[in-house]
C-alpha positions in Angstrom: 12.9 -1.5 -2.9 12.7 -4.8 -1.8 10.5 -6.1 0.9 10.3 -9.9 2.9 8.2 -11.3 5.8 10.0 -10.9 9.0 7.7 -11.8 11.7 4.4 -11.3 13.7 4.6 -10.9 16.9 1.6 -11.1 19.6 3.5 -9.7 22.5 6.7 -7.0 23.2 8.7 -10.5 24.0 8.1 -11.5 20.7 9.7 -8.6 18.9 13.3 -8.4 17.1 16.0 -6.6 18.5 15.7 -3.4 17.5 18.9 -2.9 15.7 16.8 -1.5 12.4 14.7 1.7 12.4 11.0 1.0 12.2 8.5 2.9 10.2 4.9 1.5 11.8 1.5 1.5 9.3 -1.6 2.6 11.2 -4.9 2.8 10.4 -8.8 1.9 10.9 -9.4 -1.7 9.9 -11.4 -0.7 6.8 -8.7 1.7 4.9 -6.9 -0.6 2.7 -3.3 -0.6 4.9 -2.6 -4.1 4.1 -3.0 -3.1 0.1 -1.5 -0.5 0.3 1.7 -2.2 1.9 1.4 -4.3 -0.7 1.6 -1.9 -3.5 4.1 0.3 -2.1 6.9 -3.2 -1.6 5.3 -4.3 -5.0 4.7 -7.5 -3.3 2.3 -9.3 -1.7 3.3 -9.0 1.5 0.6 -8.2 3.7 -2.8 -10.5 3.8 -5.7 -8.7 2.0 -9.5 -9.7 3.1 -12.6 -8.6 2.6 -13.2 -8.7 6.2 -11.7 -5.9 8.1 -9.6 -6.5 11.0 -7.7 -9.7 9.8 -4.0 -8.3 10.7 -4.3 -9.1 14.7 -0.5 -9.0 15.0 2.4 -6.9 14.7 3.4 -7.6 11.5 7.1 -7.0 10.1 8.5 -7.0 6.7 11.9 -6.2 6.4 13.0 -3.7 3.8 15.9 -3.1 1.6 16.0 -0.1 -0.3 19.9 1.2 -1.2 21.5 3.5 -0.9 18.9 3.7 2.3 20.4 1.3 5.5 17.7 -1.6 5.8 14.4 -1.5 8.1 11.5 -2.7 9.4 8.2 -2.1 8.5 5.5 -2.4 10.4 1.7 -3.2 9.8 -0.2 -2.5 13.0 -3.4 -3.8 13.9 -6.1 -1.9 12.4 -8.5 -0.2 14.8 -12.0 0.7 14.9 -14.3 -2.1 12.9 -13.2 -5.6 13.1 -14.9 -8.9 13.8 -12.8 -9.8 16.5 -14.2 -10.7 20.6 -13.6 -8.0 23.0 -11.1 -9.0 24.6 -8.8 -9.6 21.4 -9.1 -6.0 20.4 -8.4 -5.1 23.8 -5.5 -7.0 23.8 -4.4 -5.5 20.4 -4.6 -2.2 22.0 -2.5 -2.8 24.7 -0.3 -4.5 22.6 0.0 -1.4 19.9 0.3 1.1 22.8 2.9 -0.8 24.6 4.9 -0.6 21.4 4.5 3.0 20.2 4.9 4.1 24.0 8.3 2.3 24.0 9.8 0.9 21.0 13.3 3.2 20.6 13.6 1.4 17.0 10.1 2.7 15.7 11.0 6.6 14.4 8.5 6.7 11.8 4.4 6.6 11.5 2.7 6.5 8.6 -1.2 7.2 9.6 -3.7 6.3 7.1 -7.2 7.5 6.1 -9.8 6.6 4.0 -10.2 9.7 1.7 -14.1 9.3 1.8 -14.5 10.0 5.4 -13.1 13.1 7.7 -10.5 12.2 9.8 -11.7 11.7 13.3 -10.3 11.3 16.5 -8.6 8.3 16.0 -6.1 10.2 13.8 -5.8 13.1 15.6 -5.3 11.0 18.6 -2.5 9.1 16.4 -0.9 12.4 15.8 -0.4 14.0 18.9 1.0 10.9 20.0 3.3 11.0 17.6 4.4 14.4 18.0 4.6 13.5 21.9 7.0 10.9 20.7 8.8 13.0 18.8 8.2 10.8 15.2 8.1 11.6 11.3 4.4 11.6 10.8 3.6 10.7 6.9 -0.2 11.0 6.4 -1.8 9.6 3.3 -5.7 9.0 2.3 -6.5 5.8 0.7 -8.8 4.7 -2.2 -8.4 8.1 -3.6 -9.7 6.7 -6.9 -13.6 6.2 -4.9 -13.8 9.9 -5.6 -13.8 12.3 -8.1 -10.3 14.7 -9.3 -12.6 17.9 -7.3 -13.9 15.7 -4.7 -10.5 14.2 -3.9 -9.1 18.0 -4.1 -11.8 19.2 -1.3 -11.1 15.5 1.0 -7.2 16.2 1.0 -7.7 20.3 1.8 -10.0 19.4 4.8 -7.8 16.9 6.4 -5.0 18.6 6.2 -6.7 21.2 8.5 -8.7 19.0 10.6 -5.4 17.3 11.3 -3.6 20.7 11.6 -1.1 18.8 9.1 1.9 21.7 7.4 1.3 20.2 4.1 -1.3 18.6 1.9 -1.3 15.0 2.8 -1.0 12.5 0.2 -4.1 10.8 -1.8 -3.0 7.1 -3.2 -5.3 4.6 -5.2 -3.4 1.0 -5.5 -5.2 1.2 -9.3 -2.4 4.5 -10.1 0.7 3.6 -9.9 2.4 7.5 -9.6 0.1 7.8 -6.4 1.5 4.4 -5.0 5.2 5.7 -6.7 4.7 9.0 -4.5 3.9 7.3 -1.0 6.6 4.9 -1.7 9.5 8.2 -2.4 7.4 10.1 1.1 7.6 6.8 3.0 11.3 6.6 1.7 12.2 10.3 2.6 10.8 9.6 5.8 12.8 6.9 7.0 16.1 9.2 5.4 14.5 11.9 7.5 14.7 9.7 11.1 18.2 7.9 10.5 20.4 8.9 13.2 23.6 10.9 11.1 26.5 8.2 10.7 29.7 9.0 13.2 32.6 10.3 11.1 35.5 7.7 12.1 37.9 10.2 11.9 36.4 12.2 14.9 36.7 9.7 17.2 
């Protein structure tokens, strides 16, 4: 898998064309997407702070990962906390909606959680707008090492029903590389999962 800056982009004018599939990172501002991103390219890709809310853009990195077709993906703005006026967050969410309402290209969303708190409305919210959408929905809990192995067990358990998800959704610490390894083969099986079938020549 290997992963480059694309672009960020403050408005829908400012976006690519659209000719790759685009999985889309979301989460509050205080999860840990942008190091996650990071450890899942094995890269550092995305700017880390210690100040929540620094990714104000739509941010994307374009991926190769063979025998996969290449595609974009995409840090969102984080919502909830960030130190940021008023009007900039309400810009960013106009900005985020306008893109998941109407981005053809984006066909993936990967919705993370901080494994310490329940998931709240924000994700459920994220969720049904996904399944509105008609998206593969990839749910992972970060900084799964801030608890303990039974601790962790009962955290993934309950958000998997708060969130009325089918399956366990994944834990991931950067610090253990199998978890990172196992987002990185979902996110992966994800974006196999939303690629449009390939025409057979032969039937046209």
């Amino acid at each position: 898998m290997n992963a480059q800056f694309a672009r960020a982009c403050s408005t829908l004018a400012d976006l690519p064309a659209g000719d790759l599939l685009e999985a889309a990172v979301a989460g509050r501002s205080n999860c840990g997407k942008s190091s996650l991103i990071n450890a899942v390219a094995g890269a550092k890709l995305a700017r880390t702070s210690s100040t929540p809310g620094r990714t104000q853009q739509l941010v994307f990195f374009h991926v190769a990962a063979p025998p996969l077709a290449p595609f974009h993906l995409v840090d969102l703005p984080g919502y909830g906390y960030a130190r940021a006026s008023k009007a900039a967050k309400q810009s960013w969410g106009e900005l985020v909606t306008r893109y998941i309402d109407t981005r053809p290209a984006l066909r993936v969303l990967v919705v993370l959680s901080d494994v310490r708190r329940a998931p709240a409305a924000e994700e459920q919210d994220l969720l049904r707008w996904a399944r509105d959408r008609d998206l593969v929905v990839l749910v992972v809990l970060t900084k799964a090492d801030k608890l303990s192995k039974a601790q962790r067990s009962l955290a993934v358990e309950s958000a998997k029903r708060l969130l009325g998800l089918p399956r366990r959704p994944l834990a991931c610490s950067i610090h253990d590389r199998e978890s990172v390894n196992a987002v990185r083969d979902a996110l992966l099986a994800a974006i196999e999962a939303a690629t449009p079938p390939r025409e057979d020549p032969a039937s046209l």
